[in-house]
C-alpha positions as CSV (number, residue, x, y, z in Angstrom):
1,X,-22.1,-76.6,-9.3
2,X,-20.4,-74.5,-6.5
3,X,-18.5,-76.5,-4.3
4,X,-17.5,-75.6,-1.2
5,X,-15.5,-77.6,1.5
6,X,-15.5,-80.9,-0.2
7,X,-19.2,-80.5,-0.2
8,X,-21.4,-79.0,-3.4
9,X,-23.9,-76.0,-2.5
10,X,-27.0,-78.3,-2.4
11,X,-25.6,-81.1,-0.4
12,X,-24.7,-78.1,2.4
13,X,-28.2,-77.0,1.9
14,X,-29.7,-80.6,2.4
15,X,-28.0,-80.8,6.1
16,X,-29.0,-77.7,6.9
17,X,-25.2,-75.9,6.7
18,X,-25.4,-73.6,3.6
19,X,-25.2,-70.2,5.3
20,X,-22.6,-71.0,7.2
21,X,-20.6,-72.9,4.9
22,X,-21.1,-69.6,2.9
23,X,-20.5,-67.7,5.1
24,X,-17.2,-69.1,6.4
25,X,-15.9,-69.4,2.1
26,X,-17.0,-65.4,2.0
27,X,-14.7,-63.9,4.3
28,X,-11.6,-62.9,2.3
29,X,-14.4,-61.0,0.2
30,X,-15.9,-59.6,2.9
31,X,-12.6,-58.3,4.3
32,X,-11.9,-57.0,0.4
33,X,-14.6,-54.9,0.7
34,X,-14.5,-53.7,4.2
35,X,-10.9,-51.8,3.0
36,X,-13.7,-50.0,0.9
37,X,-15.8,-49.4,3.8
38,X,-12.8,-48.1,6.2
39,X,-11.6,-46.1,2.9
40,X,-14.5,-44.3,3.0
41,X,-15.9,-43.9,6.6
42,X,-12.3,-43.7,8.0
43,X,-12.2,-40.0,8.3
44,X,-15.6,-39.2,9.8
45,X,-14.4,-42.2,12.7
46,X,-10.6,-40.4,13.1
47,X,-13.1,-37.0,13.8
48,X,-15.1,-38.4,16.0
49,X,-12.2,-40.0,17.8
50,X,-10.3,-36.8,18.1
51,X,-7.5,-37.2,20.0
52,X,-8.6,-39.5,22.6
53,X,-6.2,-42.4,21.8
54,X,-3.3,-39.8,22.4
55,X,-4.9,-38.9,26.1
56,X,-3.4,-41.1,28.5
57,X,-6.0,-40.4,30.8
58,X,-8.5,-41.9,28.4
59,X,-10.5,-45.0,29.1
60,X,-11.3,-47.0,25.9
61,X,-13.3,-50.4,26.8
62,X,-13.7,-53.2,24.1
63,X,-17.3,-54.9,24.8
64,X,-19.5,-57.5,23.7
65,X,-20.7,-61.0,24.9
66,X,-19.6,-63.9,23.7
67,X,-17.9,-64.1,19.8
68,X,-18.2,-60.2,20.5
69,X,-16.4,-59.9,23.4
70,X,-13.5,-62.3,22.1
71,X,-13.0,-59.6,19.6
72,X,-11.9,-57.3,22.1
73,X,-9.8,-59.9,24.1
74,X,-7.5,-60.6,20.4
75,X,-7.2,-56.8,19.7
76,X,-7.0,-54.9,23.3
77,X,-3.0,-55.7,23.3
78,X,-2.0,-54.8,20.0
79,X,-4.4,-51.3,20.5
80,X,-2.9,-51.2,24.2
81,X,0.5,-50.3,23.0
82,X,0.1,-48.3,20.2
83,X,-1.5,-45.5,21.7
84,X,-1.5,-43.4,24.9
85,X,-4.9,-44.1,26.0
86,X,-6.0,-47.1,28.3
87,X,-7.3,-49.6,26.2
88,X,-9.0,-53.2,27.9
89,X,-11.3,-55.9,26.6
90,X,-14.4,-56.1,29.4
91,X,-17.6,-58.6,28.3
92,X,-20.9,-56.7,28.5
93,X,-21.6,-59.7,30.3
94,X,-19.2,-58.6,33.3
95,X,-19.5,-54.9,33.1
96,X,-23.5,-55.6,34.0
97,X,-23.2,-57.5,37.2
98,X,-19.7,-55.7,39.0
99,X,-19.6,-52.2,36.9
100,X,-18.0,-50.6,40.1
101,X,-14.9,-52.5,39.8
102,X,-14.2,-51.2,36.1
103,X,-16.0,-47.8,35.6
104,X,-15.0,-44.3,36.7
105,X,-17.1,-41.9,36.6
106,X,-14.6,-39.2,36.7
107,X,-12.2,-41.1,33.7
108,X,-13.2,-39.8,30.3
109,X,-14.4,-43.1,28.7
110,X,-15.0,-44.4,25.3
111,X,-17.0,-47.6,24.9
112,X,-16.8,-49.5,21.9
113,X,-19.4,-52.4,21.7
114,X,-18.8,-54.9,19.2
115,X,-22.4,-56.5,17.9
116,X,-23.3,-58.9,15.2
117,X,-27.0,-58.3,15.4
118,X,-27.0,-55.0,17.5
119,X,-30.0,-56.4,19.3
120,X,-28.8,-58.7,22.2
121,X,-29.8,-57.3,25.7
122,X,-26.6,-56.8,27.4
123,X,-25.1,-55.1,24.3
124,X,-28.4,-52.3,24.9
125,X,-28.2,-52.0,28.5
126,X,-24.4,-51.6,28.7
127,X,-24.5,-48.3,26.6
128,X,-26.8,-47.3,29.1
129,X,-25.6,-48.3,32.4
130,X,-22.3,-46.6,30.4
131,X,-24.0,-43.4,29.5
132,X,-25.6,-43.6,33.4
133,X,-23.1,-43.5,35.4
134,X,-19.7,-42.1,33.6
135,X,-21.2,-38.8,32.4
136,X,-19.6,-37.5,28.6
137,X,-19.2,-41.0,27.8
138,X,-18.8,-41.4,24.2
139,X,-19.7,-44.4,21.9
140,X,-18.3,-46.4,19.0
141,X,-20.5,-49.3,17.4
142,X,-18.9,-51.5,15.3
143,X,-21.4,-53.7,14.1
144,X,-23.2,-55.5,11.3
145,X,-26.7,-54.9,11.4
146,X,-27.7,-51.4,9.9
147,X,-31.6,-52.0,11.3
148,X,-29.9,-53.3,14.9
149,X,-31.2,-51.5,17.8
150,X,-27.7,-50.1,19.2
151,X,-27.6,-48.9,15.4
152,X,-30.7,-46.7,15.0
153,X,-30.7,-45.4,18.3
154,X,-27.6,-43.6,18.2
155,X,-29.2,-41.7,15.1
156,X,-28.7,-38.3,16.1
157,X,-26.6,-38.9,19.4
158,X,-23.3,-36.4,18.9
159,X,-21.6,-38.7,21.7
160,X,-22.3,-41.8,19.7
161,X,-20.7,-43.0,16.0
162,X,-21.8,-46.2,14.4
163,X,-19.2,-47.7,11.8
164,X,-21.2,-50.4,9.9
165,X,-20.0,-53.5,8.6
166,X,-20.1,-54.6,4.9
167,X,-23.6,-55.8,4.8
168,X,-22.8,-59.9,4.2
169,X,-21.0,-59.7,7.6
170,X,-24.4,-60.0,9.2
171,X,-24.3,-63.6,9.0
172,X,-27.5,-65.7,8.7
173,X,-26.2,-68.5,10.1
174,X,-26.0,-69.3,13.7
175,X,-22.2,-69.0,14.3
176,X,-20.4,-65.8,14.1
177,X,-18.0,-66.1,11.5
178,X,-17.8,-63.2,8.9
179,X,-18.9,-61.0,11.0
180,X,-16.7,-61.8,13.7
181,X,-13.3,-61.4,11.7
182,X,-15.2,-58.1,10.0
183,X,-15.1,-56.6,13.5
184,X,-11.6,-57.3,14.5
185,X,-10.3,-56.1,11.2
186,X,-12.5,-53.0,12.0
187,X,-10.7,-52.2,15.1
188,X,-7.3,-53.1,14.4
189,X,-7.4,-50.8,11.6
190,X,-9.2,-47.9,13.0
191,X,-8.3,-47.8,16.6
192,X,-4.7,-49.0,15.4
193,X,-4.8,-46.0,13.1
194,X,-3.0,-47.8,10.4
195,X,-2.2,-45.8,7.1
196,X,-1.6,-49.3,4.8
197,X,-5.0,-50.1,6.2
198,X,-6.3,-50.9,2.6
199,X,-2.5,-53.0,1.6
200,X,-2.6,-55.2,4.4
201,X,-6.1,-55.7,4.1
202,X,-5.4,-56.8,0.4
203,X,-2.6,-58.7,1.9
204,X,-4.5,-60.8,4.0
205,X,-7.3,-61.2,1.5
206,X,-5.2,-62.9,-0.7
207,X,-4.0,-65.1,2.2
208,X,-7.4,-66.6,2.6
209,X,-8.5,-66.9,-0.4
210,X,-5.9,-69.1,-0.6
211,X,-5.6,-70.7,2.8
212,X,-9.4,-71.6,2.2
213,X,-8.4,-73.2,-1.1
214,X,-6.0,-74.6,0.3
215,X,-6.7,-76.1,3.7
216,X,-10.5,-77.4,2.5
217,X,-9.5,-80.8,2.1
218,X,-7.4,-81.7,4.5
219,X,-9.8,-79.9,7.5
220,X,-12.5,-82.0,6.1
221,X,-10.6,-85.2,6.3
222,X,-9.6,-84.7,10.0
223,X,-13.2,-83.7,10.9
224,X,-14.2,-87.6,9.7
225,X,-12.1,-88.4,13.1
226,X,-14.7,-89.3,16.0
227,X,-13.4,-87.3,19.1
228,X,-15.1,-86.2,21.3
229,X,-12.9,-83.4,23.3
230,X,-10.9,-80.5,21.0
231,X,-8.7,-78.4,23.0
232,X,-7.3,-75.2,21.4
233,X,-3.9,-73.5,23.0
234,X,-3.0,-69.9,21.9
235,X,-0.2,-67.6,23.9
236,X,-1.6,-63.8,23.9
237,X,-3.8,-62.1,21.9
238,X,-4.1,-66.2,20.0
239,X,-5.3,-67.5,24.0
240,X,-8.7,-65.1,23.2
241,X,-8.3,-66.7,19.1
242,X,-8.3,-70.4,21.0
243,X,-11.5,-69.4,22.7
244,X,-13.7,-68.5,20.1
245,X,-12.6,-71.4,18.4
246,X,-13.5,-73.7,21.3
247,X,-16.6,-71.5,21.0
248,X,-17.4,-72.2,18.0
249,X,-17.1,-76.0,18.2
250,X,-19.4,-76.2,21.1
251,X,-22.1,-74.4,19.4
252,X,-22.1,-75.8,15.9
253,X,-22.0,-79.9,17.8
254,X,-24.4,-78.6,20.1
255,X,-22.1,-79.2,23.1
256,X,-21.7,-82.9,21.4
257,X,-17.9,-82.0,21.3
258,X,-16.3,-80.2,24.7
259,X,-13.7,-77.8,23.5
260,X,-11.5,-76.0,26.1
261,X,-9.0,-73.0,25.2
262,X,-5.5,-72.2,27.2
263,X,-2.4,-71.1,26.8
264,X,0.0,-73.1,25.8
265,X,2.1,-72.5,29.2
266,X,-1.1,-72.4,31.3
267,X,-2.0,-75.8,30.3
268,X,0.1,-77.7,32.2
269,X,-1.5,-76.4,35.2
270,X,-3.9,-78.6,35.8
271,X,-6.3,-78.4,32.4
272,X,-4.0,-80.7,30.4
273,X,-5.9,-83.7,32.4
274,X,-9.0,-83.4,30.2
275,X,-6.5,-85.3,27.9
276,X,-7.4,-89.0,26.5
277,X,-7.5,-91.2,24.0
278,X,-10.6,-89.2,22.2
279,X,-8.9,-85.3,22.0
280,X,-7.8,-83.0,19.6
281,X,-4.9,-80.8,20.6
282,X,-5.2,-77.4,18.0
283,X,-2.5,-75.1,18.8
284,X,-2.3,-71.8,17.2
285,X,1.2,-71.3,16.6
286,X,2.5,-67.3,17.5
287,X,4.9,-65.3,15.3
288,X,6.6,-64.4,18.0
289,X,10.5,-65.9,18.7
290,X,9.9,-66.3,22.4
291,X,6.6,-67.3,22.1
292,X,7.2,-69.9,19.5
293,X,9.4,-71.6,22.1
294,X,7.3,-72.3,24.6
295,X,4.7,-73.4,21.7
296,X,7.9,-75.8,20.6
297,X,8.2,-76.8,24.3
298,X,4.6,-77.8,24.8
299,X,4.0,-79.6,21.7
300,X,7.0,-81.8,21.7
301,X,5.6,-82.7,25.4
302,X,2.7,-83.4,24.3
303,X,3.4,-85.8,21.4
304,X,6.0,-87.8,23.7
305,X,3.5,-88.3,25.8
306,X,1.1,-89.8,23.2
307,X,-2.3,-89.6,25.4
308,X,-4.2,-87.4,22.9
309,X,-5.0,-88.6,19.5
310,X,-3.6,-86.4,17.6
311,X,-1.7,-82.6,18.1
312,X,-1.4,-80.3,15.7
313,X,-0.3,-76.6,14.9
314,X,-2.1,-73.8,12.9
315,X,-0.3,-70.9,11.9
316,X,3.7,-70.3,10.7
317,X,5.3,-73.6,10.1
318,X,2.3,-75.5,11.1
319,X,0.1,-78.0,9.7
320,X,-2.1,-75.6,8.5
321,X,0.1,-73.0,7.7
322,X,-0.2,-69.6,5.2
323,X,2.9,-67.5,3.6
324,X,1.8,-65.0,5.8
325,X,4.5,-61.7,6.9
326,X,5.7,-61.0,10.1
327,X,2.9,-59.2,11.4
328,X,1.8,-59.1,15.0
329,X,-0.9,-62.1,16.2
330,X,-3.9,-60.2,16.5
331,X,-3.9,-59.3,12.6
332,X,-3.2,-62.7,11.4
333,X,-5.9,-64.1,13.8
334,X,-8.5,-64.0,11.0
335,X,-7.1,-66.2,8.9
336,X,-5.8,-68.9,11.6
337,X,-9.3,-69.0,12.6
338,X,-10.5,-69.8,9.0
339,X,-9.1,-73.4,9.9
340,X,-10.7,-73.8,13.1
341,X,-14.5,-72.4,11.6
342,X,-14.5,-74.9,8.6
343,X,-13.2,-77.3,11.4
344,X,-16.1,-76.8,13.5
345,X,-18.7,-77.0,10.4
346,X,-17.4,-80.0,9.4
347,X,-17.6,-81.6,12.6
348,X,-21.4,-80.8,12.9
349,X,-22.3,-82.1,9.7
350,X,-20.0,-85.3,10.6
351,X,-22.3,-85.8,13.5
352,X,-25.7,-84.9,11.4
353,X,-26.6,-81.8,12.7
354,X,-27.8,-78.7,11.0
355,X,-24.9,-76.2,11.3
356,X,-27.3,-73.4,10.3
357,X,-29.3,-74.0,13.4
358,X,-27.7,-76.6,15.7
359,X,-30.2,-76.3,18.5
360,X,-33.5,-76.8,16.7
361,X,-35.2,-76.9,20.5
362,X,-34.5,-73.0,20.9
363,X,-32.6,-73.9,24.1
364,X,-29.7,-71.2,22.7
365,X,-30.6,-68.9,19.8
366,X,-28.5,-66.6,17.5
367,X,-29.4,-63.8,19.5
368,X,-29.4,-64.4,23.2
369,X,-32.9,-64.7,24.5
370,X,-34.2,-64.9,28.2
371,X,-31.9,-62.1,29.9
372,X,-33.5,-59.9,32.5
373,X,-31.6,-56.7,32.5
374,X,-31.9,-55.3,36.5
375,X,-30.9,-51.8,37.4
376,X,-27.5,-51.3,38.2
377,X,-27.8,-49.7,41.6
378,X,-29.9,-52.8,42.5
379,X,-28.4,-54.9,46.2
């Protein structure tokens, strides 16, 4: 029988965690074949791109909410300085209330929305306040649902191009997990215009296939630890990697578990007092020289002073650690955050949950529910 996680395949589907668990052991597959997918739909994206990441007066704005819009956050750096154009991570979720602060209409602008489902409100009404009020906007959808709304409507639409996900990305599960290290891949890759697109994708499919072997037992032994605050630290593009992390442990313990995300610098300043006796310090360590330091710096403070239960590192050197190459943060973010997802899943089962479905009340859903979308020229 299939085991996965220190768990067989009908034990996860007892508690209610199979798609997720699945979903989470998938991923270097998923990433296999989106080389495929990028193989093949590269060059109709590059046409439709043109030239605009050479055109330094070119707006490009990473969007989504939530998971989505943490996908932005990890890549918008890394795109930032490869290319002449302006690139910036914006939630959906901000562009909708105080889109006067970020939008010109006179700035050629790109949006590219980043969507699991496709069908969430403010991921809909974005493109249009988008399309409303910069006029020759264009549109790139990377996303996982082929049926999704922001899918099939921009059928047709010459400003608009859809780049589709392989088709397991659209996770059933509630957590984003697949589909969330799908997207960034995505973008990296295409907006980084990479030509070993397809080796380094191989690269770091190999990486988590074994990472997940692995790292399987010893995540599920610190998950039998009973705390009750996880705080994740990451310096750059790994401070937006901490916060879906933290994310992701709030949703699959139902807000049981508070997680918080900082850097590892920005921690001192005041958030380091949610520390006691019943936290977990998760830092994810960067590849970067300078940046290691400070990492260095914070953990050895942080073990001398002895008030959290335990500290530890993912990523090179760490605790939970990969023979990964010297590539920037943002591409190894994918597999760093294979640790913290099995984390989180094993953490909900710990405290008898169902990590398919963690809120069985409907009080938050898979796809957000319960948003009013008001017009954009509204007082």
């Amino acid at each position: 029988m299939t085991t996965l996680f220190e768990r067989d395949a009908q034990s996860w589907r007892d508690i209610g965690g199979l798609a997720t668990a699945e979903e989470i052991a998938q991923q270097p597959a998923v990433w296999r074949e989106l080389a495929a997918v990028l193989a093949r739909e590269g060059r109709r994206v590059a046409d439709f791109l043109g030239g605009a990441l050479d055109d330094p007066r070119q707006r490009v704005l990473l969007t989504g909410a939530g998971s989505s819009a943490y996908v932005g956050e990890i890549a918008a750096a890394e795109l930032n300085a490869g290319c002449a154009a302006d690139v910036r991570a914006l939630a959906s979720t901000t562009l909708l209330t105080h889109h006067e602060l970020y939008l010109d209409p006179a700035a050629p602008t790109l949006l590219v929305s980043f969507a699991r489902s496709g069908d969430s409100p403010e991921s809909l009404a974005v493109v249009n306040l988008v399309r409303r009020v910069v006029p020759g906007a264009r549109f790139l959808h990377i996303t996982c649902n082929a049926a999704g709304s922001l899918a099939t409507q921009a059928a047709g639409d010459p400003a608009a191009c859809v780049l589709l996900m392989p088709p397991a990305s659209c996770d059933r599960g509630f957590a984003m997990t697949s589909s969330f290290t799908s997207m960034l891949l995505a973008a990296l890759s295409i907006l980084g215009r990479r030509p070993d697109t397809g080796a380094r994708l191989g690269h770091l499919t190999q990486l988590g296939e074994r990472a997940l072997a692995d790292w399987a037992a010893p995540v599920a032994r610190l998950a039998r630890q009973d705390v009750r605050r996880v705080v994740y630290l990451g310096s750059g593009p790994l401070q937006a990697l901490a916060q879906e992390a933290a994310l992701k442990i709030l949703e699959l313990t139902g807000g049981r578990i508070l997680a918080l995300a900082e850097s590892p610098l920005g921690f001192r300043h005041g958030p380091k007092s949610v520390l006691d006796d019943t936290s977990q310090v998760i830092l994810f360590a960067s590849g970067k020289p300078l940046a290691r330091r400070y990492d260095d710096d914070l953990l050895a403070e942080l073990r001398r002073d002895g008030i959290a239960r335990a500290v530890l590192t993912v990523g090179p050197g760490g605790d939970f650690a990969a023979d990964a190459p010297a590539w920037p943060d943002a591409w190894l973010a994918p597999l760093w955050l294979l640790m913290a997802q099995q984390y989180a899943l094993q953490q909900s089962a710990r405290l008898a949950l169902r990590p398919d479905n963690p809120f069985a009340g409907g009080t938050v859903n898979r796809v957000v529910q319960g948003v009013t979308i008001h017009a954009h020229d509204a007082a």
